[in-house]
ZAMARGU-4260 file (C-alpha; in steps of 0.2 Angstrom, whole numbers, plus 5000, padded with zeros to 4 digits):
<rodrens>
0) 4885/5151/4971 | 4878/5146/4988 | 4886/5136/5001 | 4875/5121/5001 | 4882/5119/4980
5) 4900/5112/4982 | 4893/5099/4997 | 4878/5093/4986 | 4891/5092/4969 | 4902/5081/4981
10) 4888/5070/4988 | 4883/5066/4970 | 4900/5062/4964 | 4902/5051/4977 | 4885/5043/4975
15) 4892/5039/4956 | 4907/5033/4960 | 4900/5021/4974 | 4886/5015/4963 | 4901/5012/4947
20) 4911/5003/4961 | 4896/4992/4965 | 4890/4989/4949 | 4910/4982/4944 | 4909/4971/4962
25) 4889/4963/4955 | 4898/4959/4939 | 4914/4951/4945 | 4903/4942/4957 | 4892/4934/4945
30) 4907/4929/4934 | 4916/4920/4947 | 4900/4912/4954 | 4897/4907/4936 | 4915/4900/4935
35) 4914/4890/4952 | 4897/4884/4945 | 4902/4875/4929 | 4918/4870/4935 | 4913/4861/4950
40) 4897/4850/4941 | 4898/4834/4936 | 4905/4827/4920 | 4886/4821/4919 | 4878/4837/4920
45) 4889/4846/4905 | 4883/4846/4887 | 4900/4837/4883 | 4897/4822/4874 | 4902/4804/4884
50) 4915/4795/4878 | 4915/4777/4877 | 4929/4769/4891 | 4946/4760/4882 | 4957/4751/4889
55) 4971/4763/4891 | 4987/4759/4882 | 5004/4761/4888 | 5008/4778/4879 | 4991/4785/4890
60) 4994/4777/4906 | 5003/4790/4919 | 5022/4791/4920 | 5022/4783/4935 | 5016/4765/4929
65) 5030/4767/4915 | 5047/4766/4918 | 5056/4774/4906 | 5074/4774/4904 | 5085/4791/4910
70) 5088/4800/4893 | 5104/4800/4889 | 5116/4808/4875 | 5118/4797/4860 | 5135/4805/4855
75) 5149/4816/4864 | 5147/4833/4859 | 5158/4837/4845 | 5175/4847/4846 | 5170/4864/4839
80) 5156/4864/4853 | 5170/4858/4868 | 5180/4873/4862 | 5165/4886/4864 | 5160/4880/4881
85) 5180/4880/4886 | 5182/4898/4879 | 5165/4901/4889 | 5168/4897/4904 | 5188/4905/4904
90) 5178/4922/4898 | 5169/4920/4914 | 5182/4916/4926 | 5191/4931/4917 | 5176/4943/4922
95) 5173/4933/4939 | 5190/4942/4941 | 5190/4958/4935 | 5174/4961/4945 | 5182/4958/4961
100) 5198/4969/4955 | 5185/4981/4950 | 5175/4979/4969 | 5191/4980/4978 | 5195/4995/4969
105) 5178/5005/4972 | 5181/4998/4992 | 5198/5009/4991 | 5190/5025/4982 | 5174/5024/4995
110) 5189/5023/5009 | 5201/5037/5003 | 5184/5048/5001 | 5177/5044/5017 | 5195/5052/5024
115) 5195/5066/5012 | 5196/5080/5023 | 5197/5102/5016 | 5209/5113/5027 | 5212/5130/5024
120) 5229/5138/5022 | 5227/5153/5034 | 5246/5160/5031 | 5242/5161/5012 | 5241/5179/5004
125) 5226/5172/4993 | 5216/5169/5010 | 5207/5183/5014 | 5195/5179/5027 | 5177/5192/5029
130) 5178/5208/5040 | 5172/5203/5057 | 5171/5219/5071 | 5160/5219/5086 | 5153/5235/5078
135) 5139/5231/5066 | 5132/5243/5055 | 5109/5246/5058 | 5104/5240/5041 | 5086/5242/5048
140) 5076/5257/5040 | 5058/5260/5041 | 5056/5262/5023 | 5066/5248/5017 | 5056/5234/5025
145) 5059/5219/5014 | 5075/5208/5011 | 5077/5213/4992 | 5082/5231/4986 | 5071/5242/4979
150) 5063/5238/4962 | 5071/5246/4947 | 5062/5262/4940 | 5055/5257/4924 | 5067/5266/4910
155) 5058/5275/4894 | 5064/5272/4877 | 5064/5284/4867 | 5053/5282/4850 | 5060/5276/4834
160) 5057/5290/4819
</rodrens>
């Protein structure tokens, strides 16, 4: 392969990525310059048909030429629906509740674990701390060079009769 390939593959990839991008641009363009141009003509200019005018009656005219009165409820709401919004909102004063038990009781976790502290019981015949002497073996060698031992010798089985 020579060295001029991989730069000429590139080139042309990116010349047919930048034309696919320009061509998606040209095509949004025209579609909101179509959009913008049939939106803003006048009424005139559209192949909708004219309407004659009315006079507009009161159900068409806007809702601030009409004053209409506040909706308001025709009947109280009966006693089975009283009792649903009572047990309502006492379920959720009863979980406003337990949510702050249940926050104060993650603040105490978060401030016993933030104190948690590990000591070591040194007098203990279980603690057996590591050999340390000023005298340390050379574990350097020139034929063991890396870190890991030496690679198992591969074993042969023996064949089955």
């Amino acid at each position: 392969m020579k060295a001029s390939t991989i730069p000429v593959i590139c080139g042309l990839s990116l010349a047919a990525m930048s034309a696919a991008g320009f061509a998606h641009w040209w095509t949004v363009d025209q579609m909101i310059a179509t959009i913008d141009t049939t939106i803003l003509q006048p009424a005139s200019e559209h192949s909708i048909p004219s309407v004659p005018k009315q006079e507009p009656t009161p159900s068409a005219m806007p809702a601030e030429k009409i004053s209409r009165p506040v909706p308001t409820l025709a009947a109280e709401p009966d006693s089975s629906q009283k009792e649903f919004y009572v047990a309502l909102l006492a379920e959720m004063k009863k979980l406003r509740t337990e949510n702050r038990d249940l926050l104060d009781q993650m603040a105490e976790t978060n401030r016993d674990v933030m104190n948690l502290q590990f000591r070591v019981d040194t007098h203990s015949k279980e603690f057996r701390p590591l050999p340390v002497s000023e005298e340390r073996p050379d574990t350097t060698s020139l034929e063991d060079i890396g870190v890991l031992p030496p690679r198992a010798q591969p074993v042969s089985l023996p064949s089955g009769q």
